[in-house]
TIMAR-420659 format. One record per residue (C-alpha): residue number from 1; residue in three letters; y, x, z. Coordinates in Angstrom, 1 decimal, m for minus. Example, Ala and Ser with C-alpha at 12.3 -4.5 7.8 and 13.67 -1.06 7.14 Angstrom:
BEGIN
@num 1, residuo ALA, yy m4.5, xx 12.3, zz 7.8
@num 2, residuo SER, yy m1.1, xx 13.7, zz 7.1
// end
This chain:
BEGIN
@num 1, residuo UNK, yy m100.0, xx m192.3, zz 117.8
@num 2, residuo UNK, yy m100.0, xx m188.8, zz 116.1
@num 3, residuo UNK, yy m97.9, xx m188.2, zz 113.9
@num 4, residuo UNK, yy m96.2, xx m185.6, zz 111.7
@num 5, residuo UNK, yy m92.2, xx m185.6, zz 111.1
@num 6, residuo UNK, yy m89.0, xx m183.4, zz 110.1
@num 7, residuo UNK, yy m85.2, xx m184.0, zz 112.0
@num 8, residuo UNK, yy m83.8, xx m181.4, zz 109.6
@num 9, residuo UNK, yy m84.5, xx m180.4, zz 106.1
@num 10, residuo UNK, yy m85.9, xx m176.4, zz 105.5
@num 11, residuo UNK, yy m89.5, xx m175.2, zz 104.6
@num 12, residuo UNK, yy m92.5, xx m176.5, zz 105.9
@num 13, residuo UNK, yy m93.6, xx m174.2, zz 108.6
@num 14, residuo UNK, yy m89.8, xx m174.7, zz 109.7
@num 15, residuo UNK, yy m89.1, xx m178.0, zz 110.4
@num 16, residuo UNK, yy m92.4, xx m180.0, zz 110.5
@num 17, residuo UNK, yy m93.3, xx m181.0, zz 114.0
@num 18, residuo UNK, yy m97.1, xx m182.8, zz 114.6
@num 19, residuo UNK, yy m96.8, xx m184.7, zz 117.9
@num 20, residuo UNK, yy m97.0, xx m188.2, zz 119.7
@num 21, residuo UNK, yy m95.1, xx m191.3, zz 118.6
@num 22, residuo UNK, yy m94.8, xx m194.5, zz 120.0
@num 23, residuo UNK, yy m97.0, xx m196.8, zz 117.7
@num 24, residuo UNK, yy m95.2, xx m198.9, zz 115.4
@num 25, residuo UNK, yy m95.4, xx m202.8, zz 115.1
@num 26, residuo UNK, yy m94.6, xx m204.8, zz 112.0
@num 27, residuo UNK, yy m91.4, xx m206.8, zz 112.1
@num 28, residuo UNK, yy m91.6, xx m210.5, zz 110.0
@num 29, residuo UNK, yy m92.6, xx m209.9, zz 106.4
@num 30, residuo UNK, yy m94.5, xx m206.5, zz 107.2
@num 31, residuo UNK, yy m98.5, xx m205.3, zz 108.0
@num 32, residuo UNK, yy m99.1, xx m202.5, zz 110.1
@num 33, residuo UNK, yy m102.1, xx m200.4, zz 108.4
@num 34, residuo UNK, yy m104.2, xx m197.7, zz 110.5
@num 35, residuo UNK, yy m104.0, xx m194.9, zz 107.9
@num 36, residuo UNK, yy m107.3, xx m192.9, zz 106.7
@num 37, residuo UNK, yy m105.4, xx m190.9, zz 104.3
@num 38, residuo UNK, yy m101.7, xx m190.0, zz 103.1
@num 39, residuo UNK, yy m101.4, xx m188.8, zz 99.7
@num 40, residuo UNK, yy m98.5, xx m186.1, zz 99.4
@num 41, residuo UNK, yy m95.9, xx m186.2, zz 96.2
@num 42, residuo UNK, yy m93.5, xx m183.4, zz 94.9
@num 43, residuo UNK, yy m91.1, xx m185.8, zz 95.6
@num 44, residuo UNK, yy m92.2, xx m185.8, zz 99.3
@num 45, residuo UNK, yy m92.0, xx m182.2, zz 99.7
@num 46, residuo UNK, yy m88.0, xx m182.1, zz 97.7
@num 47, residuo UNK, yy m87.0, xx m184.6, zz 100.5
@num 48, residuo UNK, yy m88.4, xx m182.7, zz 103.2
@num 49, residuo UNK, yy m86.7, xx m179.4, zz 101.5
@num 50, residuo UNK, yy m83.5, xx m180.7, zz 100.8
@num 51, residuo UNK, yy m84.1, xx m180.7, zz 97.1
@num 52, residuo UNK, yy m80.6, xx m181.2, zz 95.1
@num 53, residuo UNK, yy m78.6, xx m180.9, zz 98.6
@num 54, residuo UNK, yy m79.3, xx m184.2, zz 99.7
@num 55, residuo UNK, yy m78.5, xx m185.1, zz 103.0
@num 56, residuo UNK, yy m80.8, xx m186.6, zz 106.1
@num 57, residuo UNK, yy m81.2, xx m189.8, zz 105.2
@num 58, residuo UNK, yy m82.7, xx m190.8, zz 109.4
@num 59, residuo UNK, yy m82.5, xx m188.4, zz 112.4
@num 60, residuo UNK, yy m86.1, xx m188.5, zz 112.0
@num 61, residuo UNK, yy m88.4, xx m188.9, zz 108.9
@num 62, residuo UNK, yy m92.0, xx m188.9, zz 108.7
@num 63, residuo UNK, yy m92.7, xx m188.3, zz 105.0
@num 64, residuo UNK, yy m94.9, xx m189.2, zz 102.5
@num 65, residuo UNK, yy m94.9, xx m192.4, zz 100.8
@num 66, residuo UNK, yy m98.4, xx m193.2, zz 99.7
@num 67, residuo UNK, yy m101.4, xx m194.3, zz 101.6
@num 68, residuo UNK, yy m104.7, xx m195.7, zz 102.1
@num 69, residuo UNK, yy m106.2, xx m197.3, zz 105.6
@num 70, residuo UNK, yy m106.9, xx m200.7, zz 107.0
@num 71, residuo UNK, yy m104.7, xx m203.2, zz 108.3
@num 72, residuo UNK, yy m104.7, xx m203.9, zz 111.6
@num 73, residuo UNK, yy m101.9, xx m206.4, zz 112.6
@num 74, residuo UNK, yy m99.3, xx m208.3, zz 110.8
@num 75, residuo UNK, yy m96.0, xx m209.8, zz 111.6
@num 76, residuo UNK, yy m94.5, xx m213.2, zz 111.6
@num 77, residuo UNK, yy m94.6, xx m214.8, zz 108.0
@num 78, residuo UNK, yy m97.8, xx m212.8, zz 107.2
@num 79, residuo UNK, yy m101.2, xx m214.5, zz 106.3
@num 80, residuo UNK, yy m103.5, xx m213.7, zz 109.6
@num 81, residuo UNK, yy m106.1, xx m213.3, zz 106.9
@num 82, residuo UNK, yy m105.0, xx m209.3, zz 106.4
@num 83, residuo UNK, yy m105.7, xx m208.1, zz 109.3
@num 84, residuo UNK, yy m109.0, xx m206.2, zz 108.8
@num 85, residuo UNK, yy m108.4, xx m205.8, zz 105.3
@num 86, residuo UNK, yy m108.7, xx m202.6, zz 103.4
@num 87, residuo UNK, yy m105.2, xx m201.7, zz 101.5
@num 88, residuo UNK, yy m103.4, xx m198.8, zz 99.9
@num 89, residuo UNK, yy m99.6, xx m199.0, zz 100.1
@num 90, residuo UNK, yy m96.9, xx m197.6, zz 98.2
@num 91, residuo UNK, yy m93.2, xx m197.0, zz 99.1
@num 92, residuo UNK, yy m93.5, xx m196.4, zz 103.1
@num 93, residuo UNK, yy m91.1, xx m194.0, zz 103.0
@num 94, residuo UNK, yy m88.9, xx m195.0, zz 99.9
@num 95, residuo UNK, yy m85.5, xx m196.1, zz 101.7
@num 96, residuo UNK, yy m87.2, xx m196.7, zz 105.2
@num 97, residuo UNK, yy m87.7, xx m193.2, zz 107.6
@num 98, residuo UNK, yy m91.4, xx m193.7, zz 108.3
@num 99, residuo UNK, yy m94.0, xx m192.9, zz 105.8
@num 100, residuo UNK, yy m98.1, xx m192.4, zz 105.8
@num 101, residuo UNK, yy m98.1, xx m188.6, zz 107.4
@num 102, residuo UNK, yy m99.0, xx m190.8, zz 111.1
@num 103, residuo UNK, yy m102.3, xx m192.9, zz 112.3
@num 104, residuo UNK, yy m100.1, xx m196.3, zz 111.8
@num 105, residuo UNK, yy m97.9, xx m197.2, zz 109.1
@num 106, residuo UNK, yy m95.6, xx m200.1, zz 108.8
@num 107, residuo UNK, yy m94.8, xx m201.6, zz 105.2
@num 108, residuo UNK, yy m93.5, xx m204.7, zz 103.7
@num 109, residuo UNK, yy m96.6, xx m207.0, zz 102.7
@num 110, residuo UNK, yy m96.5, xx m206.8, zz 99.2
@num 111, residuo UNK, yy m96.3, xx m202.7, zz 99.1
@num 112, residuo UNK, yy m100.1, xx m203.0, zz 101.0
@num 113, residuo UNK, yy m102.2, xx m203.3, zz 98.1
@num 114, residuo UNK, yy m105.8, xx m205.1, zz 98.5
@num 115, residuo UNK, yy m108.6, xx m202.5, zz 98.4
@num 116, residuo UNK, yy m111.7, xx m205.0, zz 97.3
@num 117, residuo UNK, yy m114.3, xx m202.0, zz 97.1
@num 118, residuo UNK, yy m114.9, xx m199.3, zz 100.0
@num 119, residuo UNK, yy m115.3, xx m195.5, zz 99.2
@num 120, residuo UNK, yy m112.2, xx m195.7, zz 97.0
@num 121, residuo UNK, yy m109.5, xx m194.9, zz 99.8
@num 122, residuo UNK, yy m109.1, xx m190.9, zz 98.9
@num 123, residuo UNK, yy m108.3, xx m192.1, zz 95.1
@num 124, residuo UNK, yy m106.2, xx m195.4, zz 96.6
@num 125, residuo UNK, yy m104.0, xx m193.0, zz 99.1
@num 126, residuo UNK, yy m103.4, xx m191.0, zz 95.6
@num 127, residuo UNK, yy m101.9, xx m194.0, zz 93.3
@num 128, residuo UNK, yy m98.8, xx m194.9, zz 94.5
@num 129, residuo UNK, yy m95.5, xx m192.7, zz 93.4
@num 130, residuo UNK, yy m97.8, xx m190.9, zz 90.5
@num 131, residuo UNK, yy m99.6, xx m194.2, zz 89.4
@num 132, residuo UNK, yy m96.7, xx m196.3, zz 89.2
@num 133, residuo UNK, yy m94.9, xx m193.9, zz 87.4
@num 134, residuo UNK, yy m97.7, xx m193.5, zz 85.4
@num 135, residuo UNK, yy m98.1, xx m196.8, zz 84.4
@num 136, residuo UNK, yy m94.2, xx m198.0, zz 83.7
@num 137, residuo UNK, yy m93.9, xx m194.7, zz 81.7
@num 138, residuo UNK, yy m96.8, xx m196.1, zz 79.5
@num 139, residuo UNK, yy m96.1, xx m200.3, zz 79.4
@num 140, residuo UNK, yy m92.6, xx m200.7, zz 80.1
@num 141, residuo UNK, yy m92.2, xx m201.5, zz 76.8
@num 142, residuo UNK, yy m95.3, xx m203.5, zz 76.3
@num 143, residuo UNK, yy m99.2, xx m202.5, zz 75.8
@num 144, residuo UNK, yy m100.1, xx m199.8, zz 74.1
@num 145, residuo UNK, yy m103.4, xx m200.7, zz 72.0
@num 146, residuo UNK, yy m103.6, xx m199.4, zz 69.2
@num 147, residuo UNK, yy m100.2, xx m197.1, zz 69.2
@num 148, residuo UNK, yy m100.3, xx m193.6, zz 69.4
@num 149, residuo UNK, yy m99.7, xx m192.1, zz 72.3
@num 150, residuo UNK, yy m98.7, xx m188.6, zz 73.2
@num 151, residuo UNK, yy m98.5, xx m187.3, zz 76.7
@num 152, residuo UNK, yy m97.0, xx m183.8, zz 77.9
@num 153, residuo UNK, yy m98.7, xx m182.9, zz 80.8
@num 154, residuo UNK, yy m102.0, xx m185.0, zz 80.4
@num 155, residuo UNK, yy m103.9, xx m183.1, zz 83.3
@num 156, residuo UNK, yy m100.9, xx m183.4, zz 85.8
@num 157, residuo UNK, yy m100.6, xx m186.3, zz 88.7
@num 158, residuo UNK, yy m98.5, xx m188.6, zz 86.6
@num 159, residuo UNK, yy m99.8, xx m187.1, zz 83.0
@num 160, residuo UNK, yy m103.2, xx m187.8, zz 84.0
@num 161, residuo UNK, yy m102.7, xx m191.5, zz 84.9
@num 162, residuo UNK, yy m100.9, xx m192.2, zz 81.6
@num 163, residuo UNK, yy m103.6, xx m190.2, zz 80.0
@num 164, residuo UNK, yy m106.3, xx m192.4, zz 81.4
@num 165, residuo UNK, yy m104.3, xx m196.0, zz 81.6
@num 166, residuo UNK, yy m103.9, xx m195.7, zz 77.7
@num 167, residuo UNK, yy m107.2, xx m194.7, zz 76.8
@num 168, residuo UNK, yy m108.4, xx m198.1, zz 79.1
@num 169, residuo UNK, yy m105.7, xx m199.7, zz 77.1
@num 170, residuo UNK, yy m106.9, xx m198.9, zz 73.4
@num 171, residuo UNK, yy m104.0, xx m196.3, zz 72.6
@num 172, residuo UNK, yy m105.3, xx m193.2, zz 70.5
@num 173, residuo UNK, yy m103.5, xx m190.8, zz 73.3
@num 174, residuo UNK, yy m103.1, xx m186.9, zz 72.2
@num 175, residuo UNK, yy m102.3, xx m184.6, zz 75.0
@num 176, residuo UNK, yy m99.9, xx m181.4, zz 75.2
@num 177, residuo UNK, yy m100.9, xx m179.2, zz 78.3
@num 178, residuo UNK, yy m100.0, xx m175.5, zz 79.2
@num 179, residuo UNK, yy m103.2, xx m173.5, zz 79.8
@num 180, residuo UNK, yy m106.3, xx m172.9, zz 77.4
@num 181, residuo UNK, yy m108.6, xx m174.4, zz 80.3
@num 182, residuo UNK, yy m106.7, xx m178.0, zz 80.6
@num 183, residuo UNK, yy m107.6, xx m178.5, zz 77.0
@num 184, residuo UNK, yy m111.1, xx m179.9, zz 77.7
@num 185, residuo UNK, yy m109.9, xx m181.8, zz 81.0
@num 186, residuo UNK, yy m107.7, xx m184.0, zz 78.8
@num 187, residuo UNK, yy m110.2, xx m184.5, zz 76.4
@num 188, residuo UNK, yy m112.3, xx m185.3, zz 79.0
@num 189, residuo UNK, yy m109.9, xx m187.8, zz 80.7
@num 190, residuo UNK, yy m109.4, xx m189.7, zz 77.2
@num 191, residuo UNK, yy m107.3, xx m187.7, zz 74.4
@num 192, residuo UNK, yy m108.5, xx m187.6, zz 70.9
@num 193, residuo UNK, yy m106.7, xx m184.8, zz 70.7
@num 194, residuo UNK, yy m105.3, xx m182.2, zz 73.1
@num 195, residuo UNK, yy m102.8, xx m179.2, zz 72.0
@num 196, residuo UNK, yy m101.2, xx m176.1, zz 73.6
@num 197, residuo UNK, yy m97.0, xx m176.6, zz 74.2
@num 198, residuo UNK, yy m96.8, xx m173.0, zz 73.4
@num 199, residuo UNK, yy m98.1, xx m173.1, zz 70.1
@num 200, residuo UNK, yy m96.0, xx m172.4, zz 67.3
@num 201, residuo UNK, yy m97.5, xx m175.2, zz 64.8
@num 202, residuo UNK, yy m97.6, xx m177.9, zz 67.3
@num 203, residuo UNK, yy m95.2, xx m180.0, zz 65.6
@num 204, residuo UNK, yy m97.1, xx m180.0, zz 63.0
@num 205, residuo UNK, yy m100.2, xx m180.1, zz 64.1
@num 206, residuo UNK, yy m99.4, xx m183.7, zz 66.2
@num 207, residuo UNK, yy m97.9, xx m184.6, zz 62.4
@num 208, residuo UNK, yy m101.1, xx m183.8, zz 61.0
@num 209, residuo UNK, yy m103.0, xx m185.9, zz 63.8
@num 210, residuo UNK, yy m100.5, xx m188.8, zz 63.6
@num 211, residuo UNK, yy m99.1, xx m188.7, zz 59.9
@num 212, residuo UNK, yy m96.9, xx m192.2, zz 60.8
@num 213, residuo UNK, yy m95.7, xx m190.3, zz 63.7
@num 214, residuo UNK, yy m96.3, xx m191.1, zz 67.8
@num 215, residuo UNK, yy m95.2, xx m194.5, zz 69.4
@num 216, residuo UNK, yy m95.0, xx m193.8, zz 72.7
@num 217, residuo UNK, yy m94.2, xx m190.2, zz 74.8
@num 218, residuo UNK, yy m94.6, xx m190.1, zz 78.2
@num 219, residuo UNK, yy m92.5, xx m187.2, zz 79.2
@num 220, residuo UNK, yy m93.1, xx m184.6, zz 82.1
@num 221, residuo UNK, yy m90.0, xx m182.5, zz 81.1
@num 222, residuo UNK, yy m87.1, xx m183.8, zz 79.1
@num 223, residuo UNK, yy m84.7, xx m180.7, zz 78.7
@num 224, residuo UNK, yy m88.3, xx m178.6, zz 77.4
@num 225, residuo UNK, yy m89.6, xx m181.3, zz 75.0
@num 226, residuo UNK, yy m86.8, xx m183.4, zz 73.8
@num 227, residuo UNK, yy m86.3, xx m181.3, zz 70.3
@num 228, residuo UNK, yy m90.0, xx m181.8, zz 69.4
@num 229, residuo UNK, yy m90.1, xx m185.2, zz 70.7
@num 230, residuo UNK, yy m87.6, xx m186.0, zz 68.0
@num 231, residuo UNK, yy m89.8, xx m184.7, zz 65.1
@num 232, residuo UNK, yy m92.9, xx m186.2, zz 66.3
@num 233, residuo UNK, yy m91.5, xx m189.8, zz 67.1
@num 234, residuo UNK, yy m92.7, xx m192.8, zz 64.7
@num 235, residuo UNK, yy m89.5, xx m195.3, zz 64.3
@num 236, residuo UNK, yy m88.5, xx m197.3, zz 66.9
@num 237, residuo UNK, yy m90.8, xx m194.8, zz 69.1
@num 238, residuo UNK, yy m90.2, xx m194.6, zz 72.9
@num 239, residuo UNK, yy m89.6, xx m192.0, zz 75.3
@num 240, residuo UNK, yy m90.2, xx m192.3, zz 78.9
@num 241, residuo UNK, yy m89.3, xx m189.1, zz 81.0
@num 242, residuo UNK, yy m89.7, xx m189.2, zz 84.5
@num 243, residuo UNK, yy m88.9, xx m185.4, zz 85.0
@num 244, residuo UNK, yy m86.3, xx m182.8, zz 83.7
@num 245, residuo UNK, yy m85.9, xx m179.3, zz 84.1
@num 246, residuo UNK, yy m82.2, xx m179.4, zz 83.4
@num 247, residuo UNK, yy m79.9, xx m182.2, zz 84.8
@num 248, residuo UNK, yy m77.8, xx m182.2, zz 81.8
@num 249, residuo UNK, yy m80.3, xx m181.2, zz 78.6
@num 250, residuo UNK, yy m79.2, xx m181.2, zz 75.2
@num 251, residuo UNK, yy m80.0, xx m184.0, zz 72.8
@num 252, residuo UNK, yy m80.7, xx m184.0, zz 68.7
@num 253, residuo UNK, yy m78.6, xx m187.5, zz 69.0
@num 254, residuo UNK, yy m78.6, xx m188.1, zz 64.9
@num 255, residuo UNK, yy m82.1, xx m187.2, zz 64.3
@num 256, residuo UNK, yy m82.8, xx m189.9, zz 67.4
@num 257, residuo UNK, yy m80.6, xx m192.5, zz 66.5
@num 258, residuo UNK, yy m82.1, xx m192.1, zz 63.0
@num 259, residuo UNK, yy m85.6, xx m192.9, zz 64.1
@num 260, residuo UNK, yy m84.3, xx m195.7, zz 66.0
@num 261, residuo UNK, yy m85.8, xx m194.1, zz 68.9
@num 262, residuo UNK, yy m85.4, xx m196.0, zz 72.9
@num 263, residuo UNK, yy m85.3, xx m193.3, zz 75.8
@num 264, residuo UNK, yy m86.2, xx m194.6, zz 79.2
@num 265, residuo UNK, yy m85.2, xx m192.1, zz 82.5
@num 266, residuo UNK, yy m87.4, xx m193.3, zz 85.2
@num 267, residuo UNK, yy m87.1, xx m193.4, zz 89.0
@num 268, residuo UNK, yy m90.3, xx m194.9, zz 90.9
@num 269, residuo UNK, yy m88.3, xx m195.7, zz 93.8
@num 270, residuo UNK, yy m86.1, xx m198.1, zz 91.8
@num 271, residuo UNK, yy m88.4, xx m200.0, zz 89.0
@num 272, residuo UNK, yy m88.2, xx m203.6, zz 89.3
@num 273, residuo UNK, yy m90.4, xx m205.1, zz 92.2
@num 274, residuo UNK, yy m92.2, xx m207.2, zz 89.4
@num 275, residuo UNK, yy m93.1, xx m204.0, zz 87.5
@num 276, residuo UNK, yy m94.3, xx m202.2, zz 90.8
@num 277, residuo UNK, yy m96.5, xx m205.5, zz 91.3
@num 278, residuo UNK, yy m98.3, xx m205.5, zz 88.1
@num 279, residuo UNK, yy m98.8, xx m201.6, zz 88.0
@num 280, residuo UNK, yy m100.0, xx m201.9, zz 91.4
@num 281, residuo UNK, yy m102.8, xx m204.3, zz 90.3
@num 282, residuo UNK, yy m103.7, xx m202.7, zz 87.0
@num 283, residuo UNK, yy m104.3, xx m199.2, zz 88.9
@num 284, residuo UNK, yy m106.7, xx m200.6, zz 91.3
@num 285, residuo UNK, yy m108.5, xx m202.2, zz 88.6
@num 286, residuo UNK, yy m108.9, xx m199.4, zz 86.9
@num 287, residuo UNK, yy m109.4, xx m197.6, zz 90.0
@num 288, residuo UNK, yy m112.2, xx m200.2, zz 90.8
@num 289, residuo UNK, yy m114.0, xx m200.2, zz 87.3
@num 290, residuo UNK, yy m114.1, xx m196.6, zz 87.3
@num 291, residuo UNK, yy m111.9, xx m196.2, zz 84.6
@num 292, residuo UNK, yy m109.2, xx m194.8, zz 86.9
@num 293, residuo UNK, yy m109.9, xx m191.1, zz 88.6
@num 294, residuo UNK, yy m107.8, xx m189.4, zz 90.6
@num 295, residuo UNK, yy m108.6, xx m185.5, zz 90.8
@num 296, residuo UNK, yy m108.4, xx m184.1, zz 94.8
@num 297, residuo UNK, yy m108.7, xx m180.7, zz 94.9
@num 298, residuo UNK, yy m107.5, xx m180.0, zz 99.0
@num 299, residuo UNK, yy m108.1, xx m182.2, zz 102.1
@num 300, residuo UNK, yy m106.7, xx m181.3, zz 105.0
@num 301, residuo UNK, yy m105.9, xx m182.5, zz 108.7
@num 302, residuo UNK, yy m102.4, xx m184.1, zz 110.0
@num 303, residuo UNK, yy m102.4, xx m180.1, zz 111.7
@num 304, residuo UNK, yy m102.1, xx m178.7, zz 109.1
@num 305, residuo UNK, yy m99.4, xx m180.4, zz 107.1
@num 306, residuo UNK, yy m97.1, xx m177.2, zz 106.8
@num 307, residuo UNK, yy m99.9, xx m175.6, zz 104.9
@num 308, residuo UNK, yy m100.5, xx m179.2, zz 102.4
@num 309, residuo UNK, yy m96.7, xx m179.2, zz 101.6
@num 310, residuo UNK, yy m97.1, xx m175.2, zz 100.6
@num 311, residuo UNK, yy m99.7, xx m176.4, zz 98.5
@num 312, residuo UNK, yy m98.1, xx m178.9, zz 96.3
@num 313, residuo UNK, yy m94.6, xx m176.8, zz 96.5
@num 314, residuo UNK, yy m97.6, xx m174.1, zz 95.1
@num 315, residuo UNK, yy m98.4, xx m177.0, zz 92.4
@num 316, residuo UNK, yy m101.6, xx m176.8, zz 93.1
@num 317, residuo UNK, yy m104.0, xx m177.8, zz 90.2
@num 318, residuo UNK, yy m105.4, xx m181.3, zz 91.5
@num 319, residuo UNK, yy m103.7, xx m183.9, zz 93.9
@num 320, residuo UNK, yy m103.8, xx m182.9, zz 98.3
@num 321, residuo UNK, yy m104.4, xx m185.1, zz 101.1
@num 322, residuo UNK, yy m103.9, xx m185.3, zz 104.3
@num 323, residuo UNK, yy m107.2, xx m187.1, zz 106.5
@num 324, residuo UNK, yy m106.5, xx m188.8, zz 109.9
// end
């Protein structure tokens, strides 16, 4: 099969190799799916770089841990009944070296996700790390209908998600973003109200929107947000960060622990498999009713996955794929 991999960590144009591998075949308790497309992650691209000086985890990885294709065989212990099935799969290369960025993946059976409706396997290769985020950052701590909701980031990969998830949910979602031009795309993907983080009067603006305060924050920056966070929160409000620009941020601890607030740090690699499971069937039925969309704004070839890892390194507005 072709596929694309690393055997040391460095930039893109550095260390990824395109070439032949042996196809893979599913062990007992796994499906092998043909891939269509593999949907790239920041997180993909700070494995392949090293990010935080962490070491090779294989002697050879092929990256990226989200994907969409059909299955085409199945190992011992597996119904029969998948093969042929259309799937998008999560996780490939979470703890295991070989991910989506190849014609054949190999994945446990529940991380291949039924696809019921064709034309959606762009959007499904898209879900995985971002969704599931997404959707534990929003209902880890129950459903959201009729909280407030604010999310930082709305038009991002993970912001986006949340954005739309509680708006499907029944949450009245407000939306912080950082350019004049992502206003209207928030609005647009379910915020009631959307607002600049560099404005001055945001606090009180989001006060004035939501005069008992915001239930639920879904967090794209801890370290940035955290002091406004504590003036916006209703009691017993949540945050749920899944991103930090400072490993060790500050904290207003008493004006917190006065509002009785819970703080969630997330890592998608390591929610419980029964949360992955549900999030995994709530985004493809949003995905499926059309209440789910993911933007792609680059598709490119398996050749040319130097130049998709520059892209997202680039954050480049809008999710890229690779096609095979």
């Amino acid at each position: 099969m072709r596929a694309a991999w690393y055997e040391r960590r460095g930039p893109a144009r550095d260390v990824l190799v395109v070439g032949e591998m042996p196809d893979p075949e599913p062990g007992h308790g796994e499906v092998r799916i043909r891939v269509s497309h593999s949907g790239i992650n920041p997180g993909d691209v700070k494995k392949r770089s090293g990010w935080q000086d962490s070491p090779m985890p294989y002697p050879r990885v092929v990256p990226h841990s989200d994907g969409a294709g059909v299955i085409d065989a199945v190992g011992k212990g597996v119904r029969e009944a998948r093969v042929g099935e259309r799937a998008w799969c999560y996780g490939a290369q979470s703890y295991r070296p070989f991910g989506t960025a190849a014609e054949y993946v190999v994945v446990p059976d529940r991380l291949a996700v039924p696809l019921p409706a064709s034309g959606l396997e762009e959007q499904a290769a898209c879900l995985g790390i971002a969704g599931i985020t997404g959707h534990r950052a929003l209902f880890a701590d129950g459903s959201v209908r009729g909280l407030n909701v604010l999310v930082h980031g709305a038009t991002g990969g993970v912001g986006s998600v949340v954005t739309q998830l509680a708006r499907r949910d029944g949450a009245r979602v407000f939306a912080s973003v950082r350019r004049e031009d992502q206003l209207q795309q928030a609005r647009a993907l379910g915020a009631v109200n959307a607002f600049l983080t560099s404005d001055p009067e945001l606090v009180r603006r989001i006060r004035a929107a939501a005069p008992e305060g915001v239930h639920r924050i879904a967090e794209v920056d801890f370290a940035a947000h955290i002091a406004l966070d504590a003036q916006v929160l209703a009691v017993g409000g949540v945050i749920s960060s899944y991103y930090s620009s400072r490993p060790q941020p500050t904290i207003p601890y008493w004006e917190l622990g006065f509002a009785d607030v819970t703080l969630r740090l997330l890592g998608s690699d390591d929610f419980p498999a029964q949360a992955k499971d549900q999030a995994a069937a709530d985004l493809t039925d949003a995905l499926v009713a059309k209440e789910l969309c993911i933007d792609i704004a680059v598709r490119l070839p398996l050749e040319e996955i130097a130049h998709a890892h520059k892209l997202v390194e680039e954050g480049t507005a809008g999710r890229v794929l690779l096609t095979l």
